[in-house]
C-alpha positions in Angstrom: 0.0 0.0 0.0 2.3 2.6 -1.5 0.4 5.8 -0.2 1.8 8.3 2.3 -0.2 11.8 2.8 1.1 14.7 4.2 -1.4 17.0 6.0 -1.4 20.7 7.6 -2.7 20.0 10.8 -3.2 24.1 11.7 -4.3 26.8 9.6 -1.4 26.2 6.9 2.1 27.1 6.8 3.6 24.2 8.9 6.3 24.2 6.9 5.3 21.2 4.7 6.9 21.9 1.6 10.6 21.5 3.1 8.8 17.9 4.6 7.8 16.9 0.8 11.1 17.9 -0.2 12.6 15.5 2.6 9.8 12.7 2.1 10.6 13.3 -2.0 13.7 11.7 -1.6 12.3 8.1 -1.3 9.3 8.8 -3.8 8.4 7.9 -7.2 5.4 10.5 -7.6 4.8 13.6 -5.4 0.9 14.5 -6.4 -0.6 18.0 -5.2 -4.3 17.2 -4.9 -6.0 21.0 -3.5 -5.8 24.7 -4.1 -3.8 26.7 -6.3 -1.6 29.6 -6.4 -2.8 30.4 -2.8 -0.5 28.2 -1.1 3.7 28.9 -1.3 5.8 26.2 -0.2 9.4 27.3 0.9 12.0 24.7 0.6 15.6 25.3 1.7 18.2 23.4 -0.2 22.4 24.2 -0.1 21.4 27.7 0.9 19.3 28.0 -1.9 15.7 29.4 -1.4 12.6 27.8 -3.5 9.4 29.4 -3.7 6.8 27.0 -4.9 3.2 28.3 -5.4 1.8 25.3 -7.7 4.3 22.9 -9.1 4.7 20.8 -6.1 7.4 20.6 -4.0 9.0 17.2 -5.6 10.1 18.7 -8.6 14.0 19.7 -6.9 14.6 15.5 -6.8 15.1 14.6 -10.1 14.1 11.1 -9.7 10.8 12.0 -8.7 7.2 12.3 -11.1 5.5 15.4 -9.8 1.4 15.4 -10.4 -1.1 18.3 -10.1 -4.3 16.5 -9.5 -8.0 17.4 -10.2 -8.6 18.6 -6.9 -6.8 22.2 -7.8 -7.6 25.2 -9.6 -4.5 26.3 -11.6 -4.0 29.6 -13.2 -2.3 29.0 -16.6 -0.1 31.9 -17.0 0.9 32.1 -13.0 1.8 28.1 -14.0 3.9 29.0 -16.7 6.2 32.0 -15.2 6.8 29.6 -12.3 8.1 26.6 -14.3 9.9 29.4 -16.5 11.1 30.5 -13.0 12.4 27.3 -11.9 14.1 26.9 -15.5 16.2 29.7 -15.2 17.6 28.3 -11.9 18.3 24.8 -13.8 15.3 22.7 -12.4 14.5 20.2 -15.0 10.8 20.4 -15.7 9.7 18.4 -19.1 6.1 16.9 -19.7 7.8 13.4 -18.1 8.4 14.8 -14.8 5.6 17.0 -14.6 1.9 16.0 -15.4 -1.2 18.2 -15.3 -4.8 16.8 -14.7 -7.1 17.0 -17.5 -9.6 17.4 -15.0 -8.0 19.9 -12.7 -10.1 24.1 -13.1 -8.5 26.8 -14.9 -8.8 30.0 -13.1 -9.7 33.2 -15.1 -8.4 36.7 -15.5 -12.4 37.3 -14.4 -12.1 35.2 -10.8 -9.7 37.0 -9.8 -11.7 40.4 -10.4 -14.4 38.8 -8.9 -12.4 37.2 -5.3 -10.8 41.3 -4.9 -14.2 42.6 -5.7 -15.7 40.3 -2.9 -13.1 40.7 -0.5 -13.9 44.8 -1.1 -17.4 44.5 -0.4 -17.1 42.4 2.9 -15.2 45.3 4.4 -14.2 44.7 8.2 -15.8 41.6 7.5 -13.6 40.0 4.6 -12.4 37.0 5.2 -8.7 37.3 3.9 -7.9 35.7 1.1 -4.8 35.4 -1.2 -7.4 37.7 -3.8 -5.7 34.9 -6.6 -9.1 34.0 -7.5 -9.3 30.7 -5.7 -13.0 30.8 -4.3 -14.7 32.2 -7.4 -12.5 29.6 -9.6 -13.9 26.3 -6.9 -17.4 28.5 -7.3 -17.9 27.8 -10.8 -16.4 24.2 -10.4 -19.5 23.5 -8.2 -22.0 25.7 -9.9 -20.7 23.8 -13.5 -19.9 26.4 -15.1 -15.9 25.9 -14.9 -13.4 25.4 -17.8 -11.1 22.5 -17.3 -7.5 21.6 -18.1 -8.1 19.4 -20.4 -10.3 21.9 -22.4 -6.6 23.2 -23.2 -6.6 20.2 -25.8 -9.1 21.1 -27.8 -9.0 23.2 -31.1 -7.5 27.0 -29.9 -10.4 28.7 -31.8 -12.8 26.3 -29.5 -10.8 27.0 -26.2 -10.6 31.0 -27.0 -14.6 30.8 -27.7 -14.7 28.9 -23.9 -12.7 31.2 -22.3 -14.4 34.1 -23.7 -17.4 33.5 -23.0 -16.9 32.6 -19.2 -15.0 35.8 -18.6 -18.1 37.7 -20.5 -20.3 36.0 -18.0 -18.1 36.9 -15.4 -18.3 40.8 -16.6 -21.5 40.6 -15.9 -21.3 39.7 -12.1 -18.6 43.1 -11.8 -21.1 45.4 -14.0 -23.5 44.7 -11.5 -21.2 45.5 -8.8 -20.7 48.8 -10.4 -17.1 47.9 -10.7 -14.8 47.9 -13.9 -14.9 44.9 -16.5 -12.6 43.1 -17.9 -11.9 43.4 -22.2 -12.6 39.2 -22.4 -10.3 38.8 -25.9 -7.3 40.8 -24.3 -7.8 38.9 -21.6 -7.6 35.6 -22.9 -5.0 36.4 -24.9 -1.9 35.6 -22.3 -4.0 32.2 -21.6 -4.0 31.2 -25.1 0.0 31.2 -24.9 0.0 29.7 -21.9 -2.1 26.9 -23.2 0.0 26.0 -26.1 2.7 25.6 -24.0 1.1 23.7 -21.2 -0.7 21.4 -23.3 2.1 18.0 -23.4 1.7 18.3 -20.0 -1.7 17.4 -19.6 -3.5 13.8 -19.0 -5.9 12.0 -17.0 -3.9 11.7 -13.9 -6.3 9.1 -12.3 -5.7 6.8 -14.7 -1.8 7.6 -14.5 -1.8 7.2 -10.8 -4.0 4.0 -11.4 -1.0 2.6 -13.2 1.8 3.7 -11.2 0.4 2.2 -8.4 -0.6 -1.3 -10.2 3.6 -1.2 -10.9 4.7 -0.6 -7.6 5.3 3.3 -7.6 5.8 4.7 -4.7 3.4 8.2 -4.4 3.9 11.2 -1.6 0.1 12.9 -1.5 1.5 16.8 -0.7 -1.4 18.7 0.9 -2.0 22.9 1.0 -3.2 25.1 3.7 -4.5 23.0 6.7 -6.9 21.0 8.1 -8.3 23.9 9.9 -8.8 25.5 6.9 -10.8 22.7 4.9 -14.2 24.0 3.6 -16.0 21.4 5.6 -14.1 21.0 8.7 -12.3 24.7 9.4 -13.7 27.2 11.3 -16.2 28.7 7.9 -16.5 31.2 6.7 -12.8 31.9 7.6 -12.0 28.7 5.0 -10.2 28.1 1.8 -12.3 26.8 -1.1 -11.0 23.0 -1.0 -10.2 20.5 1.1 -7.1 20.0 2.8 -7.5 17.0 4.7 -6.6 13.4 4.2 -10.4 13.0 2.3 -9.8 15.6 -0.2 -6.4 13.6 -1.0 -8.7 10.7 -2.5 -10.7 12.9 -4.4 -8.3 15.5 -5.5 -6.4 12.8 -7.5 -9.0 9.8 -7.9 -7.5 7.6 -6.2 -8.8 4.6 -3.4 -8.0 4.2 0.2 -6.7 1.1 0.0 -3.8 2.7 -1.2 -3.1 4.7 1.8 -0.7 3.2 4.6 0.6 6.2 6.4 -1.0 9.9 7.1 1.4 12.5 8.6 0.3 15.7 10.0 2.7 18.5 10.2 2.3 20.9 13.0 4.6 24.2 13.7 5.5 24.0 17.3 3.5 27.0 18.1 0.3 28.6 16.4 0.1 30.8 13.4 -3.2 32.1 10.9 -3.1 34.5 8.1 -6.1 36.2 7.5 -9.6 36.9 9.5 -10.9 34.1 11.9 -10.8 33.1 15.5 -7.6 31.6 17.0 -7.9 31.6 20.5 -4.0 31.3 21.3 -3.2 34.4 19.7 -0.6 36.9 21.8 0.5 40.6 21.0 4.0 41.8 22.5 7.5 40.3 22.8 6.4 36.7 22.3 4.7 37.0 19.5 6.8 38.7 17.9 9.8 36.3 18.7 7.7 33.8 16.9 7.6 36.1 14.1 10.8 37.0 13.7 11.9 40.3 11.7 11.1 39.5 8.3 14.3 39.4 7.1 14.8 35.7 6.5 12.5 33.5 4.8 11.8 31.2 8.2 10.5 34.3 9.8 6.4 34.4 10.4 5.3 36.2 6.8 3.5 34.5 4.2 5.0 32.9 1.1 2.3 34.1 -1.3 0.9 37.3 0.0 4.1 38.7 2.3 1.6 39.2 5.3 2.7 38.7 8.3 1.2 35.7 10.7 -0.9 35.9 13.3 1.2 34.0 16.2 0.2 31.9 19.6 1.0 29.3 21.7 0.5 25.7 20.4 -2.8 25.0 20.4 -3.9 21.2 21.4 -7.3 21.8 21.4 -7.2 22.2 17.5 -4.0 20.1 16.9 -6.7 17.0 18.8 -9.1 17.7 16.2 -6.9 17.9 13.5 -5.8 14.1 14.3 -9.3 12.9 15.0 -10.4 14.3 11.1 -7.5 13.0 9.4 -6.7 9.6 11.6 -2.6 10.9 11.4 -0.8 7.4 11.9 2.0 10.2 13.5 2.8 13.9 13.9 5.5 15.9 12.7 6.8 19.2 14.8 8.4 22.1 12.8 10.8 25.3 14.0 11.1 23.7 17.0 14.4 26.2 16.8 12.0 29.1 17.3 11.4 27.7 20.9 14.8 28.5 22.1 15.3 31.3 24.1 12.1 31.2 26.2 12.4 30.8 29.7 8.5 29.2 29.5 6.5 27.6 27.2 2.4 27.1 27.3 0.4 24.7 25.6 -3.9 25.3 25.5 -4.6 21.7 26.4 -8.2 22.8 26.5 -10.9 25.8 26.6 -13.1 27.7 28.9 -16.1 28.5 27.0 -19.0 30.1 29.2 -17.7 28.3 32.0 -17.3 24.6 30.8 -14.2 22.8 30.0 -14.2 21.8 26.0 -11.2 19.5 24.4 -12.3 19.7 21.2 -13.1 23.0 19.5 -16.9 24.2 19.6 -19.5 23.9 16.8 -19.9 27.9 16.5 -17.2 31.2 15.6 -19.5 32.6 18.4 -18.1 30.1 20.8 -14.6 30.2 19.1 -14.4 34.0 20.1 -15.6 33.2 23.8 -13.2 30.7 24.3 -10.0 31.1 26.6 -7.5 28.7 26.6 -6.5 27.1 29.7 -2.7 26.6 29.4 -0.5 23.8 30.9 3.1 25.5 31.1 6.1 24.0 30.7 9.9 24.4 31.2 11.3 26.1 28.1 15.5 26.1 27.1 17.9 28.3 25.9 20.4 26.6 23.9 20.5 26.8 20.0 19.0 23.8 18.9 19.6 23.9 15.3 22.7 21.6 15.0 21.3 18.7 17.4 20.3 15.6 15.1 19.3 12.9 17.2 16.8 12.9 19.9 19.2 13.0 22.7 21.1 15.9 22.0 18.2 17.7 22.5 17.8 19.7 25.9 15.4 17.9 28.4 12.9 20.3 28.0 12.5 20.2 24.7 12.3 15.9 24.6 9.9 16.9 27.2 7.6 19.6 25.0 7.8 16.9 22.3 6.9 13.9 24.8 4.0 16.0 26.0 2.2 17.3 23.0 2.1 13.2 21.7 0.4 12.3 24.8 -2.1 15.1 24.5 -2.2 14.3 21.5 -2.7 10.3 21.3 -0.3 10.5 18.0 3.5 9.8 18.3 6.2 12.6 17.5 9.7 10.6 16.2 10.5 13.6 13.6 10.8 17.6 14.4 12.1 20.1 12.2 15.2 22.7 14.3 15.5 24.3 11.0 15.1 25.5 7.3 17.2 23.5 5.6 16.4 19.7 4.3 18.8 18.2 7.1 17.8 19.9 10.2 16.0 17.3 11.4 16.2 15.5 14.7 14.6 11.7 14.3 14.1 9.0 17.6 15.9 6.2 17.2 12.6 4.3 16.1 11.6 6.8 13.6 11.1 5.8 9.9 13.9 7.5 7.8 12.3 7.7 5.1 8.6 7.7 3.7 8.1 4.1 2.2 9.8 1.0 2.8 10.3 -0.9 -0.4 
C-alpha cells in the first residue's frame, strides 16, 4: 500500500513543503491534490531558497514524477512564469516529470476580479484571502460552469470561444457591482499562450496514478493550507475553497483508500493564521513577535504568497486533537522547534473555557470560538541553540519533554521535528522511519 499523505494540521504554513522535499527523496510520484496559487511552499536546499506556489514541492529530486491533481484550480499563466522561474535556476521540468490533470479548473483573468471585488465589499468583515481568485475559480467548479485543463486540448479557436465566454459572463457579475470589467479577448490572450505551452503536460492523472500504483510506484500525496482550513471542517466562513484533509487527498487525485498506509500531519511547534478568523492562542507583544521574527529571513512568520505577516500563539492542542481525529494521522511531525529556544517558559492550551465549561475539542460555532479562553499547561522552556542537534538525545530535556508531552495530549507519536530551514535539520528517535516508504 504505496500511499503516504502529508497534512497541515493548523491553519497552513507548517512548513510542509521542506517535509515533501525531505519525504521526496524516497518517492516515485509527489501528487498535489487541493488549491492553487494560494498556497507557497518554501523549501531550503544548499542555501538556496525555492518558492513554490503550484508545481509541487517534488520537482527539486530529479528522480521523482510530480502530479497536479483534479482537486486544484491552476492559473495557466501564473503556472507557466513559475516553471519558466524554476528553468532559469536549472530545475529540470519536461512533460515526463511533470503531469497536469485533464480534470483539474482553470482559473480566469475574471475570478480574480471577482475574489478582490468580494473581499472589497465584505469590508471589516472579509475574510482574507490570497485575492488569486481561488474561491470564485472552486465557485464555478461546483456551480458547473468551470473550464477545465483538459479543455486546453481542444482546437485553440474552441478553447478561446470557452474562455471568452466565461469571462463575459463573469463581466456581468462586476457590471452589477458597479465595478470595472474586464476586455474578455485581451484577456484571454496571455492564456491562449499559456495553453499552447502547457498542453504536453496534460493527462488523466487518475488513470496515470492508477497505473503507477498497479507497478509498484511509490506516491507522496502533498497537501496545501491545513486542516483547519478545509471548507468542511475549518472554522467557515474563515475557510479556503478546498479541502485540505486526508479526504480531499482521495478525491483531488481519484484515487482509493486502500492505497493509503501512512497519514502524517505537520504541525509548527507554536500557532500561526493568516487572515480573519478566531484563533484563541493568539498573543501581541515580545512573544509574538519572537515567533515572528523580523522579516528578514525567509523562516520568519510572513507568508509565502501574499508577504503578510502571521498571526502568532502558543501551540494549540485543542485544534491540533481535532486535527488528528479528522485525518486519523498514523504520526505527527513538529516544525521550527528552533524558534522555541530562548524562552524561559513555554504554554500549551490543552483545552478551553467556553462560558464556563471545559471543552477539548473546539466548539460547533465562531460565536463560541471567540468566547473561548484557553486554559494553558506551562512547561519548562530552554535556551540553547538547537539547530545543530540531530538525534533525539542531544536535544535539551525540556524540549524531549515539549515533544513527549504534545504526543500524549495528542494520542499521536512525534519521532520527527524540524530545528531548522534546511532539508537536514532534522532531529529523528531512534525508532523513527527514515524515510517515507519502505520498499
Amino acid at each position: 500500500m504505496p500511499i503516504t499523505i502529508l497534512i497541515g494540521a493548523q491553519w497552513g504554513d507548517e512548513g510542509k513543503g521542506r517535509v515533501v522535499d525531505w519525504l521526496a527523496a524516497s518517492a516515485d510520484i509527489v501528487a498535489r491534490y487541493a488549491g492553487g496559487d494560494n498556497a507557497g511552499h518554501t523549501v531550503a536546499l544548499d542555501g538556496e531558497v525555492y518558492k513554490l506556489h503550484l508545481v509541487p514541492s517534488g520537482i527539486l529530486h530529479s528522480n521523482v514524477v510530480s502530479i497536479m491533481g483534479n482537486g486544484m484550480v491552476i492559473n495557466p499563466v501564473n503556472l507557466l512564469r513559475e516553471i519558466e522561474a524554476l528553468r532559469r535556476i536549472g530545475v529540470d521540468i519536461r512533460p515526463e516529470r511533470l503531469v497536469i490533470s485533464s480534470r483539474a479548473h482553470i482559473i480566469t483573468p475574471a475570478h480574480v476580479a471577482l475574489d478582490k471585488a468580494k473581499e472589497l465589499a465584505l469590508g471589516d468583515g472579509k475574510i482574507g484571502t490570497t485575492l488569486r481568485g481561488i474561491g470564485p475559480a472552486y465557485l464555478d467548479k461546483t456551480g458547473r460552469a468551470g473550464i477545465r485543463t483538459g479543455d486546453m486540448l481542444l482546437d485553440v479557436e474552441e478553447f478561446a470561444d470557452r474562455l471568452v465566454s466565461a469571462i463575459e459572463a463573469s463581466n456581468e457579475d462586476l457590471r452589477a457591482q458597479g465595478l470595472e470589467t474586464l476586455d474578455a479577448r485581451e484577456a484571454a490572450q496571455s492564456y491562449l499562450e499559456a495553453a499552447d505551452f502547457l498542453r504536453p503536460y496534460i493527462k488523466d492523472v487518475s488513470i496515470y496514478l492508477h497505473e503507477a500504483l498497479k507497478n509498484g510506484k511509490l506516491v507522496l500525496c502533498e497537501g496545501a493550507q491545513g486542516t483547519l482550513l478545509d471548507i468542511d471542517h475549518g472554522s467557515y466562513p474563515f475557510v479556503t475553497s478546498s479541502s485540505p484533509t486526508a479526504g480531499g487527498a482521495l478525491t483531488g487525485l481519484g484515487v482509493g483508500p486502500l492505497h493509503v498506509d501512512r497519514v502524517l500531519g505537520v504541525a509548527k511547534a507554536f500557532s500561526t493564521r493568516v487572515g480573519g478568523g478566531p484563533m484563541p492562542t493568539e498573543l501581541d507583544g515580545d512573544i509574538a513577535e519572537h515567533f515572528r521574527g523580523s522579516g528578514a529571513n525567509f523562516w520568519d512568520e510572513f507568508g509565502t504568497t501574499t508577504g503578510r505577516p502571521r498571526r502568532c500563539g502558543w501551540l494549540d492542542v485543542v485544534m491540533l486533537r481535532y486535527a488528528v481525529s479528522v485525518n486519523g494521522f498514523s504520526e505527527l511531525m513538529l516544525t521550527k522547534m528552533d524558534i522555541l529556544s530562548g524562552l524561559e517558559e513555554l504554554k500549551l492550551a490543552t483545552a478551553y473555557d467556553i462560558d464556563g465549561e471545559r471543552h477539548h475539542y473546539p466548539p460547533v460555532t465562531n460565536e463560541q470560538l471567540e468566547r473561548a479562553k484557553p486554559i494553558y499547561e506551562t512547561m519548562p522552556g530552554w535556551r540553547e541553540n538547537i539547530s545543530n542537534c540531530r538525534s533525539f538525545n542531544e536535544l535539551p530535556a525540556a524540549a524531549r519533554q515539549y515533544i513527549n508531552r504534545v504526543a500524549e495530549l495528542c494520542d499521536v507519536p512525534i519521532d520527527i521535528v524540524s530545528v531548522g530551514p534546511e532539508r537536514d535539520q532534522l532531529v529523528q528517535k531512534a525508532a523513527a522511519p527514515t524515510a517515507a516508504f519502505k520498499r
